[in-house]
N, C-alpha and C positions, 0 to 999 in steps of 0.2 A: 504494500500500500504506500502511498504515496506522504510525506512530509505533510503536506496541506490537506489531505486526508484525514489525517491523526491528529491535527488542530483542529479539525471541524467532529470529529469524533467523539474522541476523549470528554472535550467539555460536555457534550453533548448528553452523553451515557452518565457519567458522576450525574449533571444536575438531574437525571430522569432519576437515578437510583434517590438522590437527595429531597427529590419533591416527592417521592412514595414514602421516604420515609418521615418524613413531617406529616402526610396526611393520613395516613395509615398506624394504630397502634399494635397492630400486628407482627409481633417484631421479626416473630419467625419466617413473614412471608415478605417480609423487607428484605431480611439477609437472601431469600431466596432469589429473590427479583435481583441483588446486586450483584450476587454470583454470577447467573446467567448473564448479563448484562457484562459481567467482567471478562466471560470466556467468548461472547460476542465479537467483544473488544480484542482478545489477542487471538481469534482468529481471524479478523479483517488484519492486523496488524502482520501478521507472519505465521504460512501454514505449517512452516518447519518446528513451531512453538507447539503448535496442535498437533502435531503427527508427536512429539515428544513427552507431552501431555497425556497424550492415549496411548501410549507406549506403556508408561506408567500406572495406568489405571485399570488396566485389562486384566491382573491379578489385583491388586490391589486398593480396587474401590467396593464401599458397599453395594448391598442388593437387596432390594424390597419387594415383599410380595403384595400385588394389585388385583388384592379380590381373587373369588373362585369365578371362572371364566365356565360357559357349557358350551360344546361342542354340539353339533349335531346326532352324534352317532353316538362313542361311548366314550366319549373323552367330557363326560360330566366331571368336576372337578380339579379342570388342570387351572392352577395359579398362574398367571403372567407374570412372570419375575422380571423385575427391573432392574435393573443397576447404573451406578454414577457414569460408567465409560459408555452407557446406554444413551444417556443424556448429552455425555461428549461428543459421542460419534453422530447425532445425530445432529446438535448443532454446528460443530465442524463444517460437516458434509455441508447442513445449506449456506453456510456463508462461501464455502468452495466453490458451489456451483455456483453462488450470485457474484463469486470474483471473476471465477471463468469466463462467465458468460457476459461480462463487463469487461472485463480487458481485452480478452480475443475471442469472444463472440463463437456462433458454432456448436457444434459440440463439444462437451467436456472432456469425454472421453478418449484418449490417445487410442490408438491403436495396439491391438498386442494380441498373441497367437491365442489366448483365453475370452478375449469379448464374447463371442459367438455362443462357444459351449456354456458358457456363466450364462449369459441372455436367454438361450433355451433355455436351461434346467428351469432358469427361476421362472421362464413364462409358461411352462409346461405344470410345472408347482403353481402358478395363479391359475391358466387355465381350469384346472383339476379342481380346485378350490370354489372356484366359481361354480361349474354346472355341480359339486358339490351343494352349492348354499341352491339352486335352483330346483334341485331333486331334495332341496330340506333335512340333507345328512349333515350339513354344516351350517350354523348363526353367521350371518355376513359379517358382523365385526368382529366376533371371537376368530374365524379362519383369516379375515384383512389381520390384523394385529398380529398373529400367530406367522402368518407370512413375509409379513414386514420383518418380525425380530428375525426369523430366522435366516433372513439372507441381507441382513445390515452388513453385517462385515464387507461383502462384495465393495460399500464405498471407500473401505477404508484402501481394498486393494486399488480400485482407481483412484483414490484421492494421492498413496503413495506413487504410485507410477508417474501420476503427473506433476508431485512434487521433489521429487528427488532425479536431480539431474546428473549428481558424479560421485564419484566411487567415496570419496571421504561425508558427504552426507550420508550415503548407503552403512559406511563404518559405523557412523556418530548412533547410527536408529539399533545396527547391531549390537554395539556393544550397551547401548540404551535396554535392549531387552534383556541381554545377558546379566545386566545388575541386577534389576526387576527380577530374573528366575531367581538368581543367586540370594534374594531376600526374600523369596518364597519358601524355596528350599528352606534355610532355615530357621522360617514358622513352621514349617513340616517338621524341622528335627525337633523344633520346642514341644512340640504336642507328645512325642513319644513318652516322660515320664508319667501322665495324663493314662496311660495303657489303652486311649482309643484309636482307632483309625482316620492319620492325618489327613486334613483337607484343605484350601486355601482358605487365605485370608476373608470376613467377612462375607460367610455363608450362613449366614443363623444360624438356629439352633441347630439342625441336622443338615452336617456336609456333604459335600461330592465327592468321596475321598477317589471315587474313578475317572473325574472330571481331573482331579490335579495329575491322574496316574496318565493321561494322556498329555498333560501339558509338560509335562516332565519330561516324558517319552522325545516328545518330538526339540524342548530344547537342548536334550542332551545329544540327541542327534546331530543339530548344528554344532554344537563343542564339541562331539567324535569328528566331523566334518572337518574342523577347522584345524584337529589338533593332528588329523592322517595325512593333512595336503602341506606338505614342507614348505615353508618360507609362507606359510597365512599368515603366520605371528611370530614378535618376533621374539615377547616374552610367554612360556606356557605355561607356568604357574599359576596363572589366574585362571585358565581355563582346568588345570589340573583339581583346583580348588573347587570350581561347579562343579568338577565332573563326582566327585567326592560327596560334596554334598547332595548331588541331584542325584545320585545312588543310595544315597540314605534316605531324603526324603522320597524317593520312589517306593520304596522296602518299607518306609511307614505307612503306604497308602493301604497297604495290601488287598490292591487291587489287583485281582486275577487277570482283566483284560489288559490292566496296562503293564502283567509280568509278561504275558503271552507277547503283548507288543514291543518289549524290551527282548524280549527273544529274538526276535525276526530281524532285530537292531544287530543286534550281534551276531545274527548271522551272515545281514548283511557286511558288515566290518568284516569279516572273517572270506567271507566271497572275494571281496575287494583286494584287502591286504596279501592275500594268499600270494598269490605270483610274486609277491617282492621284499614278502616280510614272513617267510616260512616258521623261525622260529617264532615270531612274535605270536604268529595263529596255531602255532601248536600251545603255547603257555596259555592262553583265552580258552583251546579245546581243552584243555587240563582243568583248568582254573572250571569249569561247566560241569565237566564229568564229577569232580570233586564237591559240588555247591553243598549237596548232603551233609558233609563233613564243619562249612563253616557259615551257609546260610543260618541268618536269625532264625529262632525256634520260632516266632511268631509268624514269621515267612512259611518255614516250612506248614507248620501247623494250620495256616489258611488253606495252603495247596492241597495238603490232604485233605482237609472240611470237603472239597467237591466230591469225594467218595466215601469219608467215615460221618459224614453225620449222621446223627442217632435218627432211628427210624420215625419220618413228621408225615402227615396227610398230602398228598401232592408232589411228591417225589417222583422220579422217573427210574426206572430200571432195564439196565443193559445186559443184559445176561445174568453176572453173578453180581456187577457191581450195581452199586445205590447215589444216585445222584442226589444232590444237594436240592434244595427246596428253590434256592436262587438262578440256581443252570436249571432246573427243569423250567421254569420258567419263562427262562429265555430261547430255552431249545423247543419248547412248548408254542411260543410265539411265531418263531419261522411254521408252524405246520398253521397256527390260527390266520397269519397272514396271507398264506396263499388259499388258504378258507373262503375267506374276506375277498378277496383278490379275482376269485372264479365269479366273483357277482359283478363286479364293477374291473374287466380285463384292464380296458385303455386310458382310463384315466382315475382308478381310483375311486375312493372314498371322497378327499378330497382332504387338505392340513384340517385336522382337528375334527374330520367326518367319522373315524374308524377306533378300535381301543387303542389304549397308549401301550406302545412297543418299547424297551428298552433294545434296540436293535437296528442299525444303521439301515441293512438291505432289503431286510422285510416292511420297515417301517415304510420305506421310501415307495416300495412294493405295495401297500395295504394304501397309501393316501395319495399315488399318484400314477398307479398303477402302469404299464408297458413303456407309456408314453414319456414317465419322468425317469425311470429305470434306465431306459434306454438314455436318455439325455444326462441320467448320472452318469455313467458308463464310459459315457464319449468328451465328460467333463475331464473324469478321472485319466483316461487316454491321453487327451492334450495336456495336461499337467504332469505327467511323465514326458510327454514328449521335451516340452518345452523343457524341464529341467536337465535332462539329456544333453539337447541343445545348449543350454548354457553351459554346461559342465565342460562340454567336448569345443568352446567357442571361448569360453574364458580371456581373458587378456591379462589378466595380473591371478596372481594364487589364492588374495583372502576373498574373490569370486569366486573363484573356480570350489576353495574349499566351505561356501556358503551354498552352494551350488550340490554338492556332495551331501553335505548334512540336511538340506531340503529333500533330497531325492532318499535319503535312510530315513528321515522323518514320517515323510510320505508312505511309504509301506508297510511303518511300523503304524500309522494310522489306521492303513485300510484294515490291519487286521484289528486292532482295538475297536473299530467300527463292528466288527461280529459282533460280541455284546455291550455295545453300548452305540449311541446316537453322535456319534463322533463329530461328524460334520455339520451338525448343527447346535452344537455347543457353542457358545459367543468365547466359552473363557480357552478353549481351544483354537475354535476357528478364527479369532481377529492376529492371534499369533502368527498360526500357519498362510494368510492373507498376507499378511505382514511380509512377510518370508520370499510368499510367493511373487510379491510386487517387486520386490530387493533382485527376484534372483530374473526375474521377467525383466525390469530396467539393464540388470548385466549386460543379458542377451543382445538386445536393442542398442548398448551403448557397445559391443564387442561386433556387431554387424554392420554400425556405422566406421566403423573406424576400419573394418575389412574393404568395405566398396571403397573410402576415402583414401589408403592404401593400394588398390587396382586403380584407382581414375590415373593416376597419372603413366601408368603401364600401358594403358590402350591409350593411350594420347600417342605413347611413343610408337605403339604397332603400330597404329593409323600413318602416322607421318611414316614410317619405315616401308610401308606397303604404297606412300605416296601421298596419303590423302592428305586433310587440313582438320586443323582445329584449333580454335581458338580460344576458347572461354571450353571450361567445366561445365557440366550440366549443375542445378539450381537443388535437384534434388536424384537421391537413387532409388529405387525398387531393391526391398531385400525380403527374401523367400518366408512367408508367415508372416510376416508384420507391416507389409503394403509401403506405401511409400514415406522416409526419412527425411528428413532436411541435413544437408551437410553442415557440422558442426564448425 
């Protein structure tokens, strides 16, 4: 924003906050009005203030619940939970788009290999939603609401892509979140004397302790990333020190989806490493076959609960063994979802038309039926590829090894998504957004600088074969992300 903006501003916002609060004895909805009012202010001011703002907040602001919401179908009493980085991200975002669309007019939105796929899922998810509320399985506002929260994150990945233009702002948001984990982490380890099971900060009374086992999952993936690609950093003790902690506070969560997901991490690492670091992936296979020996008794003892709990109403049985009342549940769901699913093929229930799933792919199966399924699918598709793409495109290491920890994050997700709603978690997904804008801009900023690197090679063929030229072209064409302007 402009100097003479922020003089016409500023005064502007204080005396609005100052004349509410002279007329108003309401003290608590003064402070509230001058809050907002003041995040107004520093998001017209600088969106790199607000992107570092919400960085911060994504674990660590509160969250309130707004009323019992009904659904059409059988999602009678789900809460809409709210929280502070709820309120950020949403007024960030509209003063983004009213910058946007005031400075350089247009659309907001940059181009990048994800628009498409992100655009269908979420309009295939409203599509569904709707003939939902029309066939009367869904309340029009409980499914809008419902819709909306679940796919906010989406701005925060355009709001990044289109505000962070070089690799040292990409560092500043990185290592911004890395502190944020690393002060989660240990509220995690603070809870352990406590003997419950750790959950983030500012969850009421009863936590998510599988929501933190997936955010965990995927930041420690960016620090295996950063600490396997030589020359990212170029002190590692700090990240030695998350990795430390965020294995503890993972192991407090004792959450079963996000140990299963911590598996697939390491075996990823182990895939990777192998060809160039043999012993290193033999001490990690050792270190695994051994866990028996030095895992927490509380670790182990959750792992076995999935087969020794004592016999409860509701259990499932696999031959000789006995399944826990919480996995049957869940393994009970994928067979109720395609249940659900034979009545409404193509588009579902509709958000909020069908029961509530604790389950990523039936979930998405049961309320948006063929048509969202399939457009998750090919979500999921292009965010591998894309990550690929940056990984194998990179220009400097601590991309390339952000690029790495994204793409081990990523798969450690999809399997955490089995029992749990992975991807529509805010205290997950505005992370993994995050991530994916950081490692999306790489790409874009590693395939400009590739064509700007050839322009002057075909100048020289040209002339060498006789022709002319005079002037560079104004802009390139580069494959997935349409056309760049030369930096």
């Amino acid at each position: 924003m402009q100097p003479k903006g922020l003089i016409i501003a500023v005064p502007l916002a204080l005396a609005g906050a100052l004349s509410l609060f002279i007329l108003t004895s309401d003290t608590w909805f003064t402070l509230r009005i001058i809050v907002g009012i003041s995040f107004l202010v520093v998001a017209f001011i600088s969106t790199r203030i607000s992107l570092y703002l919400l960085v911060f907040s994504m674990l660590l602001s509160p969250e309130f619940l707004i009323g019992e919401l009904t659904g059409g179908g059988g999602a009678t009493g789900r809460g809409l939970t709210l929280r502070f980085d709820d309120f950020l991200l949403v007024v960030f975002a509209f003063v983004w788009l009213a910058k946007m669309a005031i400075h350089k007019g247009g659309m907001p939105f940059q181009r990048t290999p994800l628009n498409g796929p992100i655009m269908f899922y979420i309009a295939a998810a409203g599509l569904a939603t709707l003939i939902g509320v029309m066939g009367g399985r869904v309340k029009s506002m409980t499914g809008f609401f419902y819709w909306l929260k679940y796919y906010e994150y989406v701005f925060l990945y355009f709001m990044v892509v289109s505000a962070v233009t070089t690799k040292e702002e990409t560092r500043g948001l990185v290592i911004a979140s890395l502190v944020t984990c690393f002060v989660v982490a240990l509220f995690a380890i603070a809870q352990i004397p406590g003997g419950e099971r750790a959950s983030a900060p500012f969850e009421g009374e009863q936590g998510e302790p599988n929501t933190l086992g997936g955010y965990l999952v995927f930041m420690l993936a960016i620090v295996v990333g950063l600490l396997l690609t030589n020359g990212a950093v170029t002190n590692r003790l700090p990240l030695l020190l998350l990795l430390a902690a965020g294995t503890v506070g993972l192991a407090a969560t004792l959450s079963r989806a996000s140990f299963l997901a911590a598996g697939v991490l390491i075996m990823g690492v182990v895939v990777f490493v192998a060809p160039r670091r043999p012993i290193l992936v033999t001490m990690v296979l050792l270190g695994i076959l051994s866990a028996p020996l030095w895992a927490p008794h509380a670790v182990k003892e959750r792992i076995l609960y999935t087969f020794t709990q004592a016999e409860e109403e509701g259990q499932m049985h696999l031959g000789a063994l006995t399944i826990d009342t919480s996995t049957s549940d869940r393994l009970r769901s994928w067979h109720d979802s395609f249940q659900i699913w034979q009545k409404f093929p193509l588009v579902g229930t509709g958000i909020t038309g069908g029961p509530f799933i604790d389950a990523m792919y039936p979930r998405v199966l049961t309320e948006t039926g063929m048509l969202g399924l399939v457009t998750f699918f090919v979500l999921i598709g292009s965010i591998f590829r894309m990550g690929m793409t940056s990984f194998r495109l990179a220009t400097d290491q601590f991309s390339r090894g952000i690029a790495l920890g994204f793409l081990l994050g990523f798969l450690a997700l999809l399997v955490h998504a089995i029992g749990s709603n992975t991807f529509l978690i805010v205290r997950i997904m505005e992370p993994f957004w995050l991530f994916a804008a950081l490692v999306v801009r790489s790409l874009m900023i590693a395939q400009a600088t590739q064509s700007t690197e050839l322009s002057p090679r075909t100048h020289l063929a040209v002339r060498q074969e006789g022709g002319s030229s005079t002037k560079e072209p104004a802009s390139v064409v580069t494959p997935g992300l349409g056309r760049l302007r030369k930096p």
